[in-house]
C-alpha positions in Angstrom: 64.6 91.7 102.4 67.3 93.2 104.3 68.4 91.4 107.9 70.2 92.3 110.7 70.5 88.8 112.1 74.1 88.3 111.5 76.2 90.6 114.0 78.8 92.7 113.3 82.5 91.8 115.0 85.5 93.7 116.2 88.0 93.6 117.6 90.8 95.7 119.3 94.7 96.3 118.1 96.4 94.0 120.4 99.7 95.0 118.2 99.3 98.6 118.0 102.3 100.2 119.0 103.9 103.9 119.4 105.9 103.4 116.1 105.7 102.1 112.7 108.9 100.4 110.6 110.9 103.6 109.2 110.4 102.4 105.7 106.3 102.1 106.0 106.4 105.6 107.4 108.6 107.1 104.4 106.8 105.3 102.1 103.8 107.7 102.9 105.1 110.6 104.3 103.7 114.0 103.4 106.3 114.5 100.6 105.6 111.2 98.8 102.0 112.5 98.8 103.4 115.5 97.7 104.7 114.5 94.6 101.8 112.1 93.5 99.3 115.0 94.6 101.5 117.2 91.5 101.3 114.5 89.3 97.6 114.0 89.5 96.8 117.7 89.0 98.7 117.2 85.8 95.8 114.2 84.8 92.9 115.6 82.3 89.6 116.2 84.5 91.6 116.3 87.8 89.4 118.2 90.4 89.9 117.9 94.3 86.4 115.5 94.9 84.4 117.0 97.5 84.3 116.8 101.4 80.7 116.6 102.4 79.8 117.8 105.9 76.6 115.6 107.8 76.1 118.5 110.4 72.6 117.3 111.1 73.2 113.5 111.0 76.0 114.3 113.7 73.5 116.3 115.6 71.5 113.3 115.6 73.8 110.9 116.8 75.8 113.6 119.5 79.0 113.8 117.9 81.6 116.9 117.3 81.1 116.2 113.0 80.8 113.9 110.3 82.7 114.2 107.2 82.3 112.3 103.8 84.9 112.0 101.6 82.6 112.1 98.2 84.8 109.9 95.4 81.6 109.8 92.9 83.1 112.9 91.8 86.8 111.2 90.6 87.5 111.8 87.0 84.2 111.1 86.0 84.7 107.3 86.9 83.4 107.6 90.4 85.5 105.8 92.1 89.2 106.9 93.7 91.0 103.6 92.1 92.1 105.7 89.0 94.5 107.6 91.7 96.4 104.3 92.3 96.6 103.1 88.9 97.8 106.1 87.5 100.3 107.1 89.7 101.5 103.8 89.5 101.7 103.8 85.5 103.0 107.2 85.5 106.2 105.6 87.8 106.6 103.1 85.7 107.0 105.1 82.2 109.2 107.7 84.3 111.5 104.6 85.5 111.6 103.0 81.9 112.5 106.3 80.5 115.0 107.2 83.2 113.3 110.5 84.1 112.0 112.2 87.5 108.5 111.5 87.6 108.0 115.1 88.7 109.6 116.1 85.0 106.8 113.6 83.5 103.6 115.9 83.3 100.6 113.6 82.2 100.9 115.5 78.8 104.6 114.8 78.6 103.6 111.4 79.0 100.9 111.2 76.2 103.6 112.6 73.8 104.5 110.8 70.4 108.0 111.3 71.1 107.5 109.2 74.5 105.2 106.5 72.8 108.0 106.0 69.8 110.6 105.7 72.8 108.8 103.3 74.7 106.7 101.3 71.9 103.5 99.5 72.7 103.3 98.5 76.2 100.7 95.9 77.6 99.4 96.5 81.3 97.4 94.1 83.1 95.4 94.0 86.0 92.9 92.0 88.3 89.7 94.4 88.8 85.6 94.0 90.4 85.4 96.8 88.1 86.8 100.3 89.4 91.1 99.7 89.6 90.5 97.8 86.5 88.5 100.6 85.3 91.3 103.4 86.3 93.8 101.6 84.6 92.2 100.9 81.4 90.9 104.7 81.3 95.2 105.7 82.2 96.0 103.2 79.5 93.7 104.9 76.7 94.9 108.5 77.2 98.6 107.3 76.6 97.4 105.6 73.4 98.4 101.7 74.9 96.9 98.9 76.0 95.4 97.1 78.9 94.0 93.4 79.4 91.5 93.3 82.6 90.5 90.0 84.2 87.6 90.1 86.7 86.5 87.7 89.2 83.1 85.7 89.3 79.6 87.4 89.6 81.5 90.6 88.8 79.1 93.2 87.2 78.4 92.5 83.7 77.5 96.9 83.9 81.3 97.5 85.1 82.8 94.9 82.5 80.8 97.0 79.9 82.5 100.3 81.5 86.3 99.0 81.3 85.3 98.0 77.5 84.7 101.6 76.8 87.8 102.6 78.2 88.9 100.5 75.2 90.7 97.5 77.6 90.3 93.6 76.2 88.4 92.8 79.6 87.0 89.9 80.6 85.1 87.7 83.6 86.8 85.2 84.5 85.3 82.0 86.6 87.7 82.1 89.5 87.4 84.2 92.7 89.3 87.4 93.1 92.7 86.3 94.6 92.8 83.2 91.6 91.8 85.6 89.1 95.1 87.7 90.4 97.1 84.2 90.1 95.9 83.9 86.5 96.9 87.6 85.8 100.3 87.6 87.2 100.9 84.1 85.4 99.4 85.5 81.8 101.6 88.5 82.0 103.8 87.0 82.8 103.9 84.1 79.3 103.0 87.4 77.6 105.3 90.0 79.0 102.6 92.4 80.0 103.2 94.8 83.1 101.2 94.0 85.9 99.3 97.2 87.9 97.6 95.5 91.2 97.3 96.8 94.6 98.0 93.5 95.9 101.2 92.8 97.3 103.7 89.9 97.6 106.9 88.6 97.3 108.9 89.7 94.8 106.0 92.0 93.7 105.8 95.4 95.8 107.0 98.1 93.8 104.3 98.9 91.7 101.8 97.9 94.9 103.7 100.5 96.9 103.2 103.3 94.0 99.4 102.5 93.9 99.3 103.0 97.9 101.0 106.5 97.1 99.0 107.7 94.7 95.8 107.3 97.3 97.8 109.4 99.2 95.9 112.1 96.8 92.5 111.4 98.1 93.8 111.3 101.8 96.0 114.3 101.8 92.9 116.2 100.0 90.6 115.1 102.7 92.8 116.1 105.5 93.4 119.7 103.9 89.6 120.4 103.3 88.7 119.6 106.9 91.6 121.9 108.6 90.3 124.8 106.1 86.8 124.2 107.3 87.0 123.3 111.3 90.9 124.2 111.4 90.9 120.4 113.1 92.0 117.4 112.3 89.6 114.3 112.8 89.8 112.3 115.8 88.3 109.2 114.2 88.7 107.6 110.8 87.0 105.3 109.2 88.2 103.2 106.4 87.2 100.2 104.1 89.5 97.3 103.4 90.1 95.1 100.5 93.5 94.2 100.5 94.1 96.8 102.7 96.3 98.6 100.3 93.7 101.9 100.8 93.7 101.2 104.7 97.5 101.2 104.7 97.6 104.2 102.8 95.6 106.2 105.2 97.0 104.9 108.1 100.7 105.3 106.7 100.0 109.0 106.1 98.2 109.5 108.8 101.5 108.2 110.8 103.9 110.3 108.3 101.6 113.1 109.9 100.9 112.5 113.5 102.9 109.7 114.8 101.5 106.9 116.4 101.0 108.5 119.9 97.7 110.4 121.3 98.0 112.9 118.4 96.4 110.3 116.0 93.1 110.2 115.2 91.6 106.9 116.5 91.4 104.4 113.3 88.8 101.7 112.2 89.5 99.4 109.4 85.9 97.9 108.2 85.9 94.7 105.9 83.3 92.2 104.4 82.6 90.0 107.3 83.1 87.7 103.7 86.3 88.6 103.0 87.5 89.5 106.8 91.0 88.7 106.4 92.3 91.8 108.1 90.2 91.2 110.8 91.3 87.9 111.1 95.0 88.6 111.2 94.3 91.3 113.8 91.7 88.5 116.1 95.0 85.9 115.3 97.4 88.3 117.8 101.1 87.3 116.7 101.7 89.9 113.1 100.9 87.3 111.1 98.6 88.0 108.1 95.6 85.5 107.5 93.3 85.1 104.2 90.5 84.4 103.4 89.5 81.9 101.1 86.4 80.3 98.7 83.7 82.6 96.9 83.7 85.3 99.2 80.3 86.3 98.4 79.8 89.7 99.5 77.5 93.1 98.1 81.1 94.7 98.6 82.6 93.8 95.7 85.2 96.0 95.8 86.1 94.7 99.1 85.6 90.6 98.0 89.6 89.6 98.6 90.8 87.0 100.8 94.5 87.8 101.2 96.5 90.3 102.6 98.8 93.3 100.9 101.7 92.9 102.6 102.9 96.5 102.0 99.4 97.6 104.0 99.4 95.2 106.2 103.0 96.2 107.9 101.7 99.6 108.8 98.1 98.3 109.5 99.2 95.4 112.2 100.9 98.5 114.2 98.7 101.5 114.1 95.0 100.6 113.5 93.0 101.0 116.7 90.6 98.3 115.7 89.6 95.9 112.8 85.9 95.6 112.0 84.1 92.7 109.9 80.6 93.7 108.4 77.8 92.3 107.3 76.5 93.1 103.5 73.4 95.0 105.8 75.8 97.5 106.6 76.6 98.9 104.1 72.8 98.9 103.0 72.5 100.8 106.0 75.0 103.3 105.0 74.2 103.8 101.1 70.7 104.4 102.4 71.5 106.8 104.8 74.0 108.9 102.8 71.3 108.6 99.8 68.6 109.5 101.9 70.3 112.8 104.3 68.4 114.2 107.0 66.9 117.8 106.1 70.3 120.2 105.6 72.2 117.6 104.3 73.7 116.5 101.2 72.9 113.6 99.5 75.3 111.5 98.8 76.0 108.7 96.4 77.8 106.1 97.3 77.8 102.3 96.3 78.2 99.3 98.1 81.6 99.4 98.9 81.8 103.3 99.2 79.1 103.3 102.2 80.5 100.2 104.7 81.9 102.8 106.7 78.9 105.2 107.1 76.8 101.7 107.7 79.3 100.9 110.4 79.3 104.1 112.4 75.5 104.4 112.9 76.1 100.7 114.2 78.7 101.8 116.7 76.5 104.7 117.7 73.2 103.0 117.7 73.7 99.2 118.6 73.7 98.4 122.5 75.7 95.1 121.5 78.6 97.6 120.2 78.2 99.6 123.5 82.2 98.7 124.3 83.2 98.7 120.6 82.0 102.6 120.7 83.8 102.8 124.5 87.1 101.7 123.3 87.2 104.3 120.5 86.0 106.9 122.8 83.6 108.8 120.3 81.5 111.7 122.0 80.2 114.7 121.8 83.6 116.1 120.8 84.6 113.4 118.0 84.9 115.1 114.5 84.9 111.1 112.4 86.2 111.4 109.0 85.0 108.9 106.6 86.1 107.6 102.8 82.8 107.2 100.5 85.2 105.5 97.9 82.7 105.0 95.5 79.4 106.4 93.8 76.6 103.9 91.9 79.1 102.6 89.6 76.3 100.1 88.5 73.6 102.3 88.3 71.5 99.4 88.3 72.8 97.5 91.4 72.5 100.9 93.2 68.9 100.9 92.7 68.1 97.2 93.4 69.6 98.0 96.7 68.2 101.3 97.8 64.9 101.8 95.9 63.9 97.5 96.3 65.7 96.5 98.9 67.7 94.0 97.3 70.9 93.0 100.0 72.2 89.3 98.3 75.8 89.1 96.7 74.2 88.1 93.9 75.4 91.1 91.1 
């Protein structure tokens, strides 16, 4: 059965300041964005995912709106990861073949004369299922290859899913940040190209390309909700991993707004598992912490110990708060976006997709989060933007959870 024994924890910015490093900023600004959004619409299947609007739920809990950002919808994969991966990819081939990628349409890409150029190219990737998923769908539509490697207790239902893509993917019995070791190391015997989100020395160009191209899902988001409230949010809330999704938000977000009163308030929500935002932000002095051992989480998605560097340079500076959750949170949110109050629309959204919805009726309903909610000043004004990131990419997990109340890490 589901508990709420184990508390949810928080804690404010200490670090947050009224500027960002130059370079961070840049990295995301509004014509990066730009030129990854032009890339994408070039993908097969590429649709603008939906921004669902809770009016009754933020009724119910006295609040200006509530806005999902639906990512079942993404390229039939349900999931936003394929925006990373491919963006990411797509740089890559343009760099090897010495071409703007803004010259490099997807079909441009998926040309013989471009595979005979290039030959057979290997890429590679640490996944819980839905990166590893992206890439391995990129890597079949421009007739290559990809290996995937996934961490213990990953879903045997998303392995399946990055096999039909056609990727040589496999479980490996090492936890997510080992498993990313053994990738990097493989590739590296084999001469594969690595495509993770996570970050490190000597590794942050392709991160930094991934982080761009979920500037697609962000910049989308941002332009639905000024063409429906002509607002922008004054709260959003987003999951973490890595953080390299976090960073992203928050870098564009900055490109946009600055890091004065104009920004919308931000909260970055973790696995209380897998905290290791949280606990760079609770440490005070800039200096990233991980996480380590199984990491046993429902969030799969968000099950990794150690920080991207790339998102982690914006975050330390401009979140408003960091935020580790309990696996009953997100319960909490997949059942309440699954199960709308009358007028709204249902959403589906999987166990890391949901953390944030969880979270928010926890701010607005727990008396023990009565000066987390103060600090972030939500009212009856606050219009809270949120990132459903995923649908039920294991259909079967999904239902464990919502229909039989099923809330272990066991997957």
């Amino acid at each position: 059965m589901n508990t709420q024994d184990e508390n949810v924890v928080w804690t404010a910015n200490s670090l947050r300041r009224e500027s960002v490093p130059r370079v961070s900023a840049d990295l995301f600004s509004p014509d990066q964005v730009r030129i990854a959004r032009a890339f994408h619409r070039t993908l097969p299947g590429y649709q603008p995912t939906p921004l669902q609007s809770l009016d009754t739920l933020a009724k119910h809990f006295g609040v200006g709106g509530i806005y999902v950002k639906d990512e079942s919808y993404r390229f039939g994969l349900k999931a936003f990861k394929a925006l990373g991966g491919s963006y990411a990819i797509g740089r890559y081939l343009a760099e090897r073949l010495e071409e703007d990628i803004a010259d490099l349409p997807f079909a441009k890409l998926t040309s013989r004369m471009v595979r005979e150029k290039l030959g057979k190219i290997t890429f590679a990737t640490t996944t819980d299922g839905n990166h590893g998923r992206g890439v391995a769908w990129t890597a079949r539509q421009l007739r290559q290859r990809a290996v995937v490697y996934m961490p213990k207790g990953s879903s045997p239902y998303r392995l399946a899913k990055i096999r039909e893509e056609g990727a040589e993917a496999s479980i490996s019995d090492l936890n997510y940040d080992d498993t990313v070791r053994l990738t990097a190391a493989k590739a590296g015997r084999e001469g594969w190209v690595v495509v993770q989100d996570t970050a490190w020395e000597g590794y942050t160009k392709i991160p930094g390309w991934i982080m761009q191209g979920y500037g697609t899902m962000v910049a989308e988001a941002m332009e639905q909700l000024r063409e429906r409230t002509a607002e922008k949010p004054t709260h959003v809330f987003v999951q973490a991993g890595v953080g390299a999704l976090a960073g992203s938000v928050l870098g564009y977000l900055v490109s946009l707004y600055g890091c004065g009163p104009e920004r919308p308030k931000t909260v970055v929500a973790e696995s209380d598992r897998a905290a290791c935002l949280y606990r760079s932000a609770l440490a005070g002095d800039g200096v990233p912490r991980s996480v380590d051992g199984d990491m046993d989480t429902i969030m799969a998605g968000l099950a990794c110990g150690e920080v991207n560097v790339l998102g982690w340079n914006i975050l330390r500076t401009a979140a408003d708060m960091f935020v580790a959750c309990p696996d009953w949170v997100s319960v909490k949110g997949m059942r309440i976006l699954g199960n709308p109050l009358p007028g709204d629309p249902t959403v589906i959204s999987g166990e890391s997709g949901a953390v944030t919805t969880g979270l928010l009726w926890a701010l607005l309903c727990d008396p023990n989060l009565s000066e987390a909610r103060e600090a972030l000043a939500i009212d009856g004004n606050s219009r809270i933007l949120l990132f459903s990131t995923e649908g039920d990419t294991d259909p079967l997990r999904y239902r464990d959870i919502v229909w039989n109340g099923v809330s272990s890490a066991a997957r």
